[in-house]
C-alpha positions as CSV (number, residue, x, y, z in Angstrom):
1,X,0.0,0.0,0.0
2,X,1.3,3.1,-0.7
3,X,0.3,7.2,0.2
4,X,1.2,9.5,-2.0
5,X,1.5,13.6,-0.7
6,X,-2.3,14.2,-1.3
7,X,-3.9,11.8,0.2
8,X,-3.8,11.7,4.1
9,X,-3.4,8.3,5.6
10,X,-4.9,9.2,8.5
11,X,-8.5,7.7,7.7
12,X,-6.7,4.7,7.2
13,X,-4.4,3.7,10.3
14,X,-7.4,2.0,12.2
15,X,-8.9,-0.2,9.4
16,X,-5.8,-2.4,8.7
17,X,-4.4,-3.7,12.0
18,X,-2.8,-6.5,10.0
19,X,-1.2,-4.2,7.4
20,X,2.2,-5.8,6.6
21,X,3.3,-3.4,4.3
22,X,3.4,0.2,4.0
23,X,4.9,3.2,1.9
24,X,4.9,6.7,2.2
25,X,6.1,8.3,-1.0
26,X,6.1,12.1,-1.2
27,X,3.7,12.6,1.5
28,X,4.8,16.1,3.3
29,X,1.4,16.5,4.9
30,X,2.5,13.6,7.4
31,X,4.2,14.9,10.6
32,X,6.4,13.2,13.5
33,X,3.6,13.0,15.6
34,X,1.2,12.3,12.9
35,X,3.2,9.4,11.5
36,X,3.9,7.6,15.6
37,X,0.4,7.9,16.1
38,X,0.2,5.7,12.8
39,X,2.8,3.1,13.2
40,X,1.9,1.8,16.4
41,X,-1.4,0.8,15.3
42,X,0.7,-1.5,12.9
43,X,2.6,-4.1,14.8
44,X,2.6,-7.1,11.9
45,X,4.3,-4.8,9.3
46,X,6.8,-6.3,7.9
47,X,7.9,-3.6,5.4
48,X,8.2,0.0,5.7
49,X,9.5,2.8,3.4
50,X,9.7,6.3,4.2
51,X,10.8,8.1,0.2
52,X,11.2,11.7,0.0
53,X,8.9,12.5,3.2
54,X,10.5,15.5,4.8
55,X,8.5,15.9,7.6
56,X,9.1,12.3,9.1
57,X,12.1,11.6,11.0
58,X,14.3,12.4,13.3
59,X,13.4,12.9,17.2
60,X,13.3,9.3,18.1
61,X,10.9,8.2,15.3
62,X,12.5,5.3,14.2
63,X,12.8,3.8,17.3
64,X,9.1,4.0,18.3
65,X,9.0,1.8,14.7
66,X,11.5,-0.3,16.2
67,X,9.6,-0.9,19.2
68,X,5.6,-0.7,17.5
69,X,6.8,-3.4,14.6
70,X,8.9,-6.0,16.0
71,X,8.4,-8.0,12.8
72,X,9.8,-5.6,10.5
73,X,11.9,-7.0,7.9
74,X,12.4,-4.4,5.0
75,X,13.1,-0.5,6.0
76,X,14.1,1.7,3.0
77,X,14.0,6.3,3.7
78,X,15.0,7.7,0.7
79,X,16.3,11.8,1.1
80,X,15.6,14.8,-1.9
81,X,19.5,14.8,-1.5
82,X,22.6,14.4,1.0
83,X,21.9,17.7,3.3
84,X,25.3,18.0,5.5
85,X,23.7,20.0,8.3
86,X,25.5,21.4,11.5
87,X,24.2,22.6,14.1
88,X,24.9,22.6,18.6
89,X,22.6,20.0,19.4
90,X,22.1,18.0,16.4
91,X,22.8,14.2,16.3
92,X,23.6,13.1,13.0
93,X,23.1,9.1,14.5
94,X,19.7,10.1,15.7
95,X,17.9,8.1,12.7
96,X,20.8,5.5,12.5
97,X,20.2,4.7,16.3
98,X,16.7,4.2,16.0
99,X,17.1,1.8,12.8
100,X,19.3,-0.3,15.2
101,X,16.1,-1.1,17.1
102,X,14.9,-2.7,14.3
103,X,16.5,-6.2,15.1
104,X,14.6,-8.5,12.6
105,X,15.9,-6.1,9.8
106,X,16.8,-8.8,6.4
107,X,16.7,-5.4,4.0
108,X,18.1,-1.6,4.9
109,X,18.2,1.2,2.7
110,X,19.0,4.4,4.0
111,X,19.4,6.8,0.8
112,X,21.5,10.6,1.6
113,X,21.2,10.1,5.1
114,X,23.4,11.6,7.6
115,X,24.0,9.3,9.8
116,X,28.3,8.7,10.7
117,X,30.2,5.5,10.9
118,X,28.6,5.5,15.0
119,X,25.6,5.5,13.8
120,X,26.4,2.6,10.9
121,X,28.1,0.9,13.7
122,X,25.6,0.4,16.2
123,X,22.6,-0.8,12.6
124,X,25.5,-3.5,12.0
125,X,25.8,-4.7,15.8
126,X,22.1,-5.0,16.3
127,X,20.9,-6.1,13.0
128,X,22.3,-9.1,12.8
129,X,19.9,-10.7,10.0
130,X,20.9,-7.7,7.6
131,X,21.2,-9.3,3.9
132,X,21.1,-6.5,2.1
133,X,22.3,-2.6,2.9
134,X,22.2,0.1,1.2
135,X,24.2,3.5,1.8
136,X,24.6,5.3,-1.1
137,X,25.0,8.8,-0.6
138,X,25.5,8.7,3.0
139,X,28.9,10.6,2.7
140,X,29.1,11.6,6.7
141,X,29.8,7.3,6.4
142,X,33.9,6.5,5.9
143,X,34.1,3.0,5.8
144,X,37.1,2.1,7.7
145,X,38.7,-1.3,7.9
146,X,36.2,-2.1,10.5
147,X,33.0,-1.5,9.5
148,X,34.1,-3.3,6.0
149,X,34.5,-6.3,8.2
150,X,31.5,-6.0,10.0
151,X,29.9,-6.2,6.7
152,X,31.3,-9.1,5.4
153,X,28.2,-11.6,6.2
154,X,25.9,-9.1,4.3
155,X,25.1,-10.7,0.8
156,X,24.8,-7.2,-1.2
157,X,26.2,-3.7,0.3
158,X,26.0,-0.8,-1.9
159,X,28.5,1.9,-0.5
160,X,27.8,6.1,-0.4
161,X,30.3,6.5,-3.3
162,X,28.4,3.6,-5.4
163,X,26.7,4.3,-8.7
164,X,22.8,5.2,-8.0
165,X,22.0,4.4,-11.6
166,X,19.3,1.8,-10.8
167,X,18.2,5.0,-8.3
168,X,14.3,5.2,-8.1
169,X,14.2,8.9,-7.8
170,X,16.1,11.9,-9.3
171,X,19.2,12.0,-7.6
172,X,20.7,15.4,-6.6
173,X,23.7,17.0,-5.7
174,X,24.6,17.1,-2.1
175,X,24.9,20.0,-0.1
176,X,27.6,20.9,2.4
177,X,27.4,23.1,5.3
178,X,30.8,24.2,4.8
179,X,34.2,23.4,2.4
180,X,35.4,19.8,2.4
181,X,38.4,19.0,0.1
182,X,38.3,15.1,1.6
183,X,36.3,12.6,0.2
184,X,34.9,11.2,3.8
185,X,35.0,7.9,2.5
186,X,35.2,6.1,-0.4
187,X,38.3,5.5,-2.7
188,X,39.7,8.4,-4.4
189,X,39.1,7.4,-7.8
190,X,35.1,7.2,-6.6
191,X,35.1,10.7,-4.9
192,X,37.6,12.5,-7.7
193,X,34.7,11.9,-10.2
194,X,31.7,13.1,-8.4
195,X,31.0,17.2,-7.8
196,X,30.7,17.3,-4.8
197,X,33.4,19.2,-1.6
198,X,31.7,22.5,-2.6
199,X,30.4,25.5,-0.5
200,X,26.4,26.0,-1.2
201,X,25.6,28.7,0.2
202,X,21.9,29.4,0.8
203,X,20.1,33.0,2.5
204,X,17.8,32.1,4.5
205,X,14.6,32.7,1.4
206,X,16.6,30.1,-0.3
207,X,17.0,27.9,2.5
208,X,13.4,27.7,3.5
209,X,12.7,27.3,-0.3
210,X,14.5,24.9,-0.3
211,X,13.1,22.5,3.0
212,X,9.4,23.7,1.6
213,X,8.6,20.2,0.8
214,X,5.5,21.9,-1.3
215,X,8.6,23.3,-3.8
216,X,8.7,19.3,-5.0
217,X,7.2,17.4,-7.0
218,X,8.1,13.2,-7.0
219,X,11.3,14.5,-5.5
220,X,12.5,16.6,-8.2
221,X,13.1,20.7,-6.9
222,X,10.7,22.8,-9.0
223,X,13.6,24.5,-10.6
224,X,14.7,21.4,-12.0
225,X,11.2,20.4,-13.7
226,X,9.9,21.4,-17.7
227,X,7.1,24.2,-17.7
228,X,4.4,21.7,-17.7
229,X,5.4,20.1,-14.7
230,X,6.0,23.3,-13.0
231,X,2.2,24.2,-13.7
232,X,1.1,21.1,-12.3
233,X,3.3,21.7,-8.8
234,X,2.0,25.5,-8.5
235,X,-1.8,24.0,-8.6
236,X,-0.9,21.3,-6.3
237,X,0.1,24.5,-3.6
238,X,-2.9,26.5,-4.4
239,X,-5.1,23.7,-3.4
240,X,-3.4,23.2,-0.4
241,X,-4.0,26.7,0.6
């Protein structure tokens, strides 16, 4: 079953007790609180996946999922884009710490997140049924000699420098908060051909432009999409009004 950023699942959470699956796909009208209310009246699901849904996240969110669905097998949260965000107070393993409660996890995808390599440490500690997991474009991640060994029983590991050809959604370039001139992981070869070590710096118009989850449409910025699809975006936000 999946929700798309219209439709409110709300009228939904209490009719399917023994929903195993469920993904959110562009839906920004779902909230933190909206979304735990949700999952915990879903404790079979199996599969969950969280793409381009700004709005849900963060705060100790994934580890209510970890404690509501003790069954869940298949996570996937898929980002607009790597967002390398500082800040006093900000955990960058807040996400990644809450995956780890998922302990039944076969299948992880966790697309521009920015979680580090203690966050990536404690997923491959406590996940121990992990089969597949993916990182790509998690470039906070530098993966050391240690966690390549921890991930040596996991049959398919896609890395943040790997190609995201077979990528679902638009891929776009990350952001940094500052100037990096290191790769943070990866080989050289890898991180020499991507564009990324940059300084983007946004005023704050263009910042909250660019969190306004309504300036999207299927996860492509409305600067990046033809005319047409641009018209279709601006009605979209009018209705919402």
């Amino acid at each position: 079953m999946a929700y798309y950023w219209l439709l409110k699942p709300t009228f939904y959470i209490y009719r399917a007790p023994s929903l195993k699956s469920l993904r959110l796909i562009s839906c920004y009208d779902v909230s933190n609180e909206g979304f735990t209310v949700a999952i915990e009246k879903f404790p079979l699901l199996e599969e969950l996946e969280l793409s381009l849904c700004s709005n849900v996240g963060e705060g100790g969110v994934f580890g209510v999922v970890g404690k509501a669905c003790p069954q869940l097998k298949r996570f996937r949260q898929s980002k607009h884009s790597f967002f390398d965000f500082e800040a006093s107070g900000y955990n960058k393993d807040d996400e990644a710490l809450g995956v780890a409660t998922m302990r039944e996890l076969r299948s992880l995808q966790l697309f521009g997140n920015n979680l580090t390599n203690e966050g990536l440490t404690a997923i491959l500690d406590n996940c121990q049924h992990l089969e597949s997991l993916d990182i790509r474009h998690c470039f906070n991640v530098n993966m050391d000699d240690a966690l390549r060994a921890k991930c040596v029983r996991i049959n398919t590991v896609r890395l943040p420098h790997d190609s995201t050809a077979d990528y679902d959604f638009q891929v776009q370039e990350p952001t940094w908060s500052r100037y990096r001139s290191d790769s943070q992981g990866g080989d050289d070869t890898d991180a020499d051909d991507m564009e990324y070590g940059f300084d983007y710096d946004l005023d704050s118009e263009d910042y909250d432009d660019y969190c306004d989850p309504s300036r999207y449409l299927n996860g492509v910025y409305e600067d990046d999409l033809d005319e047409e699809d641009r018209m279709v975006l601006r009605a979209m936000r009018a209705l919402m009004k």
